[in-house]
DSSP file (Angstrom, degrees, kcal/mol; ACC not computed):
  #  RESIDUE AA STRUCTURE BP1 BP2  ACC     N-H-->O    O-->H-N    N-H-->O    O-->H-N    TCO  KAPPA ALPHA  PHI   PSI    X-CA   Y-CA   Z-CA
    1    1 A X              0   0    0      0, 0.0     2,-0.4     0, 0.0     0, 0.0   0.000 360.0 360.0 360.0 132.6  -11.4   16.2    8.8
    2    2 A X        -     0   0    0      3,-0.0     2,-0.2     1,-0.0     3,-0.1  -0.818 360.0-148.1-102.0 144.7   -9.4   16.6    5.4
    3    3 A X        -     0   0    0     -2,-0.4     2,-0.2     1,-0.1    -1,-0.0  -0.613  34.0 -87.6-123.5 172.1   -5.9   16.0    5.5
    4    4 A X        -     0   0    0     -2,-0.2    -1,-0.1     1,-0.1     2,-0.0  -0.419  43.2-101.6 -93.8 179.7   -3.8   17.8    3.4
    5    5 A X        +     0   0    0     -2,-0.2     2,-0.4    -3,-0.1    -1,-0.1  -0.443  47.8 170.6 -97.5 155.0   -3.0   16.6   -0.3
    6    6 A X        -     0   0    0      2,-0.1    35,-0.1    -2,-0.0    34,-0.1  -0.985  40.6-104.2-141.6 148.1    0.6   14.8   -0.8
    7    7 A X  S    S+     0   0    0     -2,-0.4     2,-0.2    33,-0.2    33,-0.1   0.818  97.3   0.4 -24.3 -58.7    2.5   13.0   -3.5
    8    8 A X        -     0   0    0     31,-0.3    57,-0.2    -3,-0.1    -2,-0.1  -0.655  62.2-125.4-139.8-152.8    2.1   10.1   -2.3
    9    9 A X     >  +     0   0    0     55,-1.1     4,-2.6    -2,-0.2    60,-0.2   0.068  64.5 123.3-132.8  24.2    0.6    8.0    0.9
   10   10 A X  H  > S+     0   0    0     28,-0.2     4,-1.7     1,-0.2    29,-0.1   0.777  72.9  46.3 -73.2 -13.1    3.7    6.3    2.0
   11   11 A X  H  > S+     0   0    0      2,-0.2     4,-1.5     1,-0.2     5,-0.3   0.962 114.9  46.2 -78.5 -52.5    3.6    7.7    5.6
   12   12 A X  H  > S+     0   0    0      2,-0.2     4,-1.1     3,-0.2     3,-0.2   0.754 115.4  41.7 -46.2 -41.8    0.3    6.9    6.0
   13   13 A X  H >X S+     0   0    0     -4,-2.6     4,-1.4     2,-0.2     3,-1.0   0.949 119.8  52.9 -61.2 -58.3    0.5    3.1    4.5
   14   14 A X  H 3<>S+     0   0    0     -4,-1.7     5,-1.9     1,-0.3    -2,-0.2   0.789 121.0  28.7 -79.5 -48.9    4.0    3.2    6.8
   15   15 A X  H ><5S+     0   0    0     -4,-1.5     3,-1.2    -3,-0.2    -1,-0.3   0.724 114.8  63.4 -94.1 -11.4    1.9    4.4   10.0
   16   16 A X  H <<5S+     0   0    0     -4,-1.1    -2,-0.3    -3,-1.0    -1,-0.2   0.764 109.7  42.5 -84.0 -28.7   -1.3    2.4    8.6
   17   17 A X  T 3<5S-     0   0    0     -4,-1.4    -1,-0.2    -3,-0.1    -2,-0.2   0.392 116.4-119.2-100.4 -14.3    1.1   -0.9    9.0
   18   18 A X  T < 5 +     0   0    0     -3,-1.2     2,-0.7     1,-0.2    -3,-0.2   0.611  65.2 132.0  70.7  16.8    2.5    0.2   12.5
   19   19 A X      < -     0   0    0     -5,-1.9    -1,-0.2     4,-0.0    -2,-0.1  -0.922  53.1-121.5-136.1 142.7    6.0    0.4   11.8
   20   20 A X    >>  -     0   0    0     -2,-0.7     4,-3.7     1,-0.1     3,-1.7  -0.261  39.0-102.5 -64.2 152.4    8.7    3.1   12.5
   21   21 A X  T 34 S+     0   0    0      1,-0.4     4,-0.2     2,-0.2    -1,-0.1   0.648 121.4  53.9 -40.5 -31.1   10.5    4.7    9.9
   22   22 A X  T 3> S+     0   0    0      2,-0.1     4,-0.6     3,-0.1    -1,-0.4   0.850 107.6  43.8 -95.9 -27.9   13.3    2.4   10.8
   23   23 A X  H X> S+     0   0    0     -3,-1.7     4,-1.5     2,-0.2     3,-0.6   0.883 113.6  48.2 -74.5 -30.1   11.7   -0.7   10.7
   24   24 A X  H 3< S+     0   0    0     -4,-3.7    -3,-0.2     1,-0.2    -1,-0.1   0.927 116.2  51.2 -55.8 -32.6    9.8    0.0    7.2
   25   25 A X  H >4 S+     0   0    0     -5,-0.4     3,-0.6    -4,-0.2    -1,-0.2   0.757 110.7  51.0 -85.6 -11.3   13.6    1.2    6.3
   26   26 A X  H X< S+     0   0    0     -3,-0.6     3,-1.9    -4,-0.6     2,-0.7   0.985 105.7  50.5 -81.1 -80.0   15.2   -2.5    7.7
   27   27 A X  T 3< S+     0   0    0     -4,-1.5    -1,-0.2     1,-0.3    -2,-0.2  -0.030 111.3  49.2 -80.4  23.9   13.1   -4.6    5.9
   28   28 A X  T <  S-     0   0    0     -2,-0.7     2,-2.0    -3,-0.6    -1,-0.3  -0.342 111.4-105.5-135.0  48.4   13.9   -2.6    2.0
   29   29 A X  S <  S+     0   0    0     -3,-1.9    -4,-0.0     1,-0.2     0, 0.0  -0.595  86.4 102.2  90.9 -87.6   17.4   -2.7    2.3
   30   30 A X        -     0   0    0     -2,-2.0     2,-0.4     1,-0.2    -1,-0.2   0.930  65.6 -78.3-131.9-157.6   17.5    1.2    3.1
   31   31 A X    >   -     0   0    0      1,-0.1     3,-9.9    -3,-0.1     4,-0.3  -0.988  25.2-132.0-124.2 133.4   17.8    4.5    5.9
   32   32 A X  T >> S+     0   0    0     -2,-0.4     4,-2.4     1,-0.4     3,-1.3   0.594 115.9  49.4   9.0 -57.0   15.5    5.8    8.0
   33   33 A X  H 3> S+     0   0    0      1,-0.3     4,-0.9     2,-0.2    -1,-0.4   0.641 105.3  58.2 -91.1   5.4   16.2    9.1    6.9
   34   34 A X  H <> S+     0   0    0     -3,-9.9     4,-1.0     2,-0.2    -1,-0.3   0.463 107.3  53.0 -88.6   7.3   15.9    7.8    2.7
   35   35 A X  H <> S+     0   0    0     -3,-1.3     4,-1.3    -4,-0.3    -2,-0.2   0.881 107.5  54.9-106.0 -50.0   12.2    6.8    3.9
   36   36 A X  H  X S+     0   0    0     -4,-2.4     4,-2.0     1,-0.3     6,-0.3   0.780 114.2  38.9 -14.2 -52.8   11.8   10.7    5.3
   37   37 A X  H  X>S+     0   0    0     -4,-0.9     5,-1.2     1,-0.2     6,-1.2   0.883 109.4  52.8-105.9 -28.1   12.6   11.9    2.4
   38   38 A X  H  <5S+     0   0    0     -4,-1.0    -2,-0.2     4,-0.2   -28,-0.2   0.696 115.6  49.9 -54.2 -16.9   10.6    9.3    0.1
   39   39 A X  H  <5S+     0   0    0     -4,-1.3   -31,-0.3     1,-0.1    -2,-0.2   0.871 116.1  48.3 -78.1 -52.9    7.2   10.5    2.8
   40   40 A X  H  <5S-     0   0    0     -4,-2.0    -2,-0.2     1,-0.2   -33,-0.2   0.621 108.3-129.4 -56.7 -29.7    8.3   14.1    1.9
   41   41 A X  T  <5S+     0   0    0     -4,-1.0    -1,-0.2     2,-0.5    -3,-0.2   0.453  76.3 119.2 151.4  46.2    8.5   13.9   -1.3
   42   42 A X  S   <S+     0   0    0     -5,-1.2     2,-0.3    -6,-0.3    -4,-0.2   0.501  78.3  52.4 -96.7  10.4   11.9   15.3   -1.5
   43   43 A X  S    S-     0   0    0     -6,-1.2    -2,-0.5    -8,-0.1     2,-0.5  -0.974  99.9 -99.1-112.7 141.1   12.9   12.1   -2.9
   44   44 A X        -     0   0    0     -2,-0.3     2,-1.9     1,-0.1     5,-0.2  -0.400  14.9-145.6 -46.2  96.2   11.4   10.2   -6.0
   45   45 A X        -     0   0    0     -2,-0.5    -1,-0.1    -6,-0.1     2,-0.0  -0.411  40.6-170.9 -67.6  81.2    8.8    7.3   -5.3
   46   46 A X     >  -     0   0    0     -2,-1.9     4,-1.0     1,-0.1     5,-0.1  -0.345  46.5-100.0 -79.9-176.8   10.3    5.6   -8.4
   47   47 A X  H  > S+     0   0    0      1,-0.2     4,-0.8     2,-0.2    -1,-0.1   0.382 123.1  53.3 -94.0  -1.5    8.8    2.7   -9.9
   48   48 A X  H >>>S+     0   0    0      2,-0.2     4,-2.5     3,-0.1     5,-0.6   0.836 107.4  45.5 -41.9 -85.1   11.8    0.9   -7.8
   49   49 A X  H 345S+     0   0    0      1,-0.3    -2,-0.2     2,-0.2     4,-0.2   0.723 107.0  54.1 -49.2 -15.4   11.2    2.1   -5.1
   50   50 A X  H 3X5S+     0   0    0     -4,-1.0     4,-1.4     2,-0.2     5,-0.4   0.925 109.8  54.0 -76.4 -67.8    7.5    1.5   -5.2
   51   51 A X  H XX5S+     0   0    0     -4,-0.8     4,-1.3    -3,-0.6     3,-0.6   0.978 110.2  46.8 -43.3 -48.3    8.3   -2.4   -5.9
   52   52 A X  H 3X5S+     0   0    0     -4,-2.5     4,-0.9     1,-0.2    -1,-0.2   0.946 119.6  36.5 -70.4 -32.5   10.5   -2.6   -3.0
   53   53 A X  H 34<S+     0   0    0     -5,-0.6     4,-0.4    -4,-0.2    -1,-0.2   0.582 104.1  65.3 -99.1  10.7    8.0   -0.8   -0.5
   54   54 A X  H XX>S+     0   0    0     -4,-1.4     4,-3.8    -3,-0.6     5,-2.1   0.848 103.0  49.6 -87.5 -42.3    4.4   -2.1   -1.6
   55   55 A X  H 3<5S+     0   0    0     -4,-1.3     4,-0.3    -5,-0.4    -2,-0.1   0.974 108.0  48.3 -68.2 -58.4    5.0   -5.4   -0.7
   56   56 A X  T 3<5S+     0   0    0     -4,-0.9    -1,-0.3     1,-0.2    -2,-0.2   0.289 112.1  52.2 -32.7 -13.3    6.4   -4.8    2.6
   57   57 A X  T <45S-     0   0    0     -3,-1.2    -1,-0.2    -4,-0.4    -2,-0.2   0.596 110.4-119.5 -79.3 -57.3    3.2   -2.5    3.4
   58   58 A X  T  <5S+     0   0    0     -4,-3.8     2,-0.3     1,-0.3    -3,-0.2   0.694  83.4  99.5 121.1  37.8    0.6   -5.3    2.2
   59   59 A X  S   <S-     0   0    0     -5,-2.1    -1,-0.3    -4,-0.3     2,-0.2  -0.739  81.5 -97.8-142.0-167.6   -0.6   -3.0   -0.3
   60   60 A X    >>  -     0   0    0     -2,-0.3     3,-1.0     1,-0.2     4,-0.6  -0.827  32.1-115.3-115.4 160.9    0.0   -2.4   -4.1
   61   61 A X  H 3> S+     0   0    0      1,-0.2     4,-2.0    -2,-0.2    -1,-0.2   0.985 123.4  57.3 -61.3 -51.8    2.7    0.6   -5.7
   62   62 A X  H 3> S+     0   0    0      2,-0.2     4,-1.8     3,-0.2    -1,-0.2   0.653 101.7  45.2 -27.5 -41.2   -0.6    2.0   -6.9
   63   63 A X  H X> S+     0   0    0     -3,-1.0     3,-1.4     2,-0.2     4,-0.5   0.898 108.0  60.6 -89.7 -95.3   -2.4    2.4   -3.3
   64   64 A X  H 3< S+     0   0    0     -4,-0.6   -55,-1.1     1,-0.2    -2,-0.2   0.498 117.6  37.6 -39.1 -40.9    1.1    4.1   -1.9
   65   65 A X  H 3< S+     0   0    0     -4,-2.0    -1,-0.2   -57,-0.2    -2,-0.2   0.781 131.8   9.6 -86.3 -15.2    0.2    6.6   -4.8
   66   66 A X  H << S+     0   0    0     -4,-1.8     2,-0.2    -3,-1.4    -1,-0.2   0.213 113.9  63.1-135.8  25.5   -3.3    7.5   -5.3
   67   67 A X     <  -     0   0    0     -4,-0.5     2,-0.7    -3,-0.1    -1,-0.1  -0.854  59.2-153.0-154.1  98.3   -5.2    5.9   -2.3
   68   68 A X    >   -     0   0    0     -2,-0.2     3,-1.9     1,-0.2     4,-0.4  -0.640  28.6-128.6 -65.2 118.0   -4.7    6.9    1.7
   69   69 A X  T 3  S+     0   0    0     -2,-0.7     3,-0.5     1,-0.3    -1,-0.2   0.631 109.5  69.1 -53.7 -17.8   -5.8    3.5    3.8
   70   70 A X  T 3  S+     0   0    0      1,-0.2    -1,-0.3     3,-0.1     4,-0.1   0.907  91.5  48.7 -64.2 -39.5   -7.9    5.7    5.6
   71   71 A X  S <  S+     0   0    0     -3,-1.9     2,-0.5     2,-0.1    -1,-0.2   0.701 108.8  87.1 -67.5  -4.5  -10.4    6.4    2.5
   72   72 A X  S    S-     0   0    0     -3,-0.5     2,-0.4    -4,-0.4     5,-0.0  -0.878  96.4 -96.5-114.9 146.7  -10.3    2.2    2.4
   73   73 A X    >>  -     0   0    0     -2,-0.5     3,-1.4     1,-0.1     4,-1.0  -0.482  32.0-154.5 -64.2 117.4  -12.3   -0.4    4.1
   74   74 A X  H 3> S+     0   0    0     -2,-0.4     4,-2.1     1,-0.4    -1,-0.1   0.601  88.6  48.9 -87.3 -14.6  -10.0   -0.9    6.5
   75   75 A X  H 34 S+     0   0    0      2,-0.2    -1,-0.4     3,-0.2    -2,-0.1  -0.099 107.0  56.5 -99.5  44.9  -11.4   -4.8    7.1
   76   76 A X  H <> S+     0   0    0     -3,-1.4     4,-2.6     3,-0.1    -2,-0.2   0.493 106.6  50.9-115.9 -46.3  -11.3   -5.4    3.4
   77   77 A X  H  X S+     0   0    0     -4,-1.0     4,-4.1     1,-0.3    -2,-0.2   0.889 116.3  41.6 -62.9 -60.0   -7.4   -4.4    3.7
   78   78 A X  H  < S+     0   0    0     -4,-2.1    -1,-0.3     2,-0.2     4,-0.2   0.727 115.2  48.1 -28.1 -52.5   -7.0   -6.8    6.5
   79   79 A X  H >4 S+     0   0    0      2,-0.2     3,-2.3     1,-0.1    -2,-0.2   0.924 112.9  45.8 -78.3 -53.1   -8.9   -9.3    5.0
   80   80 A X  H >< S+     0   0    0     -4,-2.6     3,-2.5     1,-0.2    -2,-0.2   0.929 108.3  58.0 -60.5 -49.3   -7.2   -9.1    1.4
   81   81 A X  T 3< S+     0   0    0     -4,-4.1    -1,-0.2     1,-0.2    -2,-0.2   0.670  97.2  61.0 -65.1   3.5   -3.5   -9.0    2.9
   82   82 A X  T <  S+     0   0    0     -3,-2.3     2,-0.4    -4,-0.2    -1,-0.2   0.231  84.6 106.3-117.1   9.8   -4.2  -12.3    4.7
   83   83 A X  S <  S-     0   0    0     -3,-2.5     5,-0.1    -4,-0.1     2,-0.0  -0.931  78.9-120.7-102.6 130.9   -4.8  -14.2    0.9
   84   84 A X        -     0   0    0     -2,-0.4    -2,-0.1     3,-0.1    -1,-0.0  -0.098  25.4-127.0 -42.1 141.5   -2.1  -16.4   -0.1
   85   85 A X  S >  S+     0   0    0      1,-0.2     3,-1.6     2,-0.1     4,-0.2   0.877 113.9  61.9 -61.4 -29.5   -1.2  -14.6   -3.5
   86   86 A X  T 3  S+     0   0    0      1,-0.3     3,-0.3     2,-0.1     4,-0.2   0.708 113.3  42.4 -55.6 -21.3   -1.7  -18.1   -5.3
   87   87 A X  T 3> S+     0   0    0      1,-0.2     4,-0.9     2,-0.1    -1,-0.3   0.179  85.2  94.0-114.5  19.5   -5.3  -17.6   -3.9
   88   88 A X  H <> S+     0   0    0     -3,-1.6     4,-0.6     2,-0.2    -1,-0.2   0.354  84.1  47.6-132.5 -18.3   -5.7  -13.9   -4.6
   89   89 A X  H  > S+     0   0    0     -3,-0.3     4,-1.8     2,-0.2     5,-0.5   0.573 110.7  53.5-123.9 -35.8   -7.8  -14.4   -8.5
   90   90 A X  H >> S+     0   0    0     -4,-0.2     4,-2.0     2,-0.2     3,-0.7   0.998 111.9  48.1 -77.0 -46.5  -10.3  -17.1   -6.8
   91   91 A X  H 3X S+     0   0    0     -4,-0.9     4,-1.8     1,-0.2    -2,-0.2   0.793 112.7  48.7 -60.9 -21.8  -10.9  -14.1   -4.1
   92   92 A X  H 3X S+     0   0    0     -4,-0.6     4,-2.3     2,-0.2    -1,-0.2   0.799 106.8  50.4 -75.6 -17.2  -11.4  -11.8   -6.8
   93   93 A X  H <X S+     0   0    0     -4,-1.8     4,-2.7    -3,-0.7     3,-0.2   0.943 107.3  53.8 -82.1 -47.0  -13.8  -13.8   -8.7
   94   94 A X  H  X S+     0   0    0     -4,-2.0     4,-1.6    -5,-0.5    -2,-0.2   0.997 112.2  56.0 -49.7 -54.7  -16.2  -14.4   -5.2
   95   95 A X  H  X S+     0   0    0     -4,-1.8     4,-0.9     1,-0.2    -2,-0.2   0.871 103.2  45.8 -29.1 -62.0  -15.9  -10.5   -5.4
   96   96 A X  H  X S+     0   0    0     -4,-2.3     4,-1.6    -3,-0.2    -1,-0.2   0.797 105.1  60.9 -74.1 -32.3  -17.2  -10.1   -8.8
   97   97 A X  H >< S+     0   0    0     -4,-2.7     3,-2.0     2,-0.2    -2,-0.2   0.902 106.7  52.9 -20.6 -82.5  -20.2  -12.5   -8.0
   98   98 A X  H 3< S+     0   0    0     -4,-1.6    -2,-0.2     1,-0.3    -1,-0.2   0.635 113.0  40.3 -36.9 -35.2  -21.1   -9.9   -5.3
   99   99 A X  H 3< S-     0   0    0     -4,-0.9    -1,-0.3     2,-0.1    -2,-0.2   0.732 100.8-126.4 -94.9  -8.5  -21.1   -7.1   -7.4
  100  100 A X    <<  +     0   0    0     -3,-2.0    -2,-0.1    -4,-1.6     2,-0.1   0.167  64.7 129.8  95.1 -19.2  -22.6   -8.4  -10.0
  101  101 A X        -     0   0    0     -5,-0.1    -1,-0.2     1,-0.1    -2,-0.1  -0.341  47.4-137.3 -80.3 140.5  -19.7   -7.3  -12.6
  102  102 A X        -     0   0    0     -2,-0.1     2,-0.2     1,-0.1    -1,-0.1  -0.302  36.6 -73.9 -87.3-177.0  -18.3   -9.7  -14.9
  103  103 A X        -     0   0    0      1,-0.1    -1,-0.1     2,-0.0   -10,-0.0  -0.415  23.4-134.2 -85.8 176.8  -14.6  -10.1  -15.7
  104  104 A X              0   0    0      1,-0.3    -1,-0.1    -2,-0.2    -2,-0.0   0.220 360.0 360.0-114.8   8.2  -12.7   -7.6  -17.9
  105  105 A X              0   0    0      0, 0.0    -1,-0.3     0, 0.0    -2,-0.0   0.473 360.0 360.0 -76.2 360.0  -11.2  -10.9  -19.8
């Protein structure tokens, strides 16, 4: 099934996370109906607003714009939001083992 193209992915990350439009809007300061209109895109997902709502999703501002959670392994997602950030560059480096790819440093 193909869903249809959008701005951004913040409803999906928003329903991908379980939480109503009012709790996603409780926990950044805002209203229900400014998170309506940031999924619709009749408000701007600025690079504010993007700080304030990635973290609170478990994701990055980047994945609310060019990545639907569905098109990600959804135990990868799981897995990744449940590293400490302090612990986050020792999981990427076990990563790059696995793939064989070195680091971009």
């Amino acid at each position: 099934m193909t869903r249809p193209e959008s701005k951004n992915h913040l409803r999906a990350w928003r329903e991908f996370r379980a939480l109503t439009q009012e709790k996603l809007a409780a926990k950044v300061g805002t209203t229900a109906a400014v998170i309506s209109l940031l999924e619709n895109g009749q408000r701007s997902l600025s690079a504010n607003w993007l700080r304030r709502l990635a973290p609170v999703l478990q994701t990055t501002p980047g994945f609310l714009l060019d990545h639907h959670p569905d098109d990600l392994a959804r135990e990868i997602l799981d897995l990744w939001s449940n590293i400490p950030k302090r612990r986050q560059s020792e999981a990427i480096a076990a990563l790059r083992a696995f793939s064989g790819k070195r680091s971009a440093r």
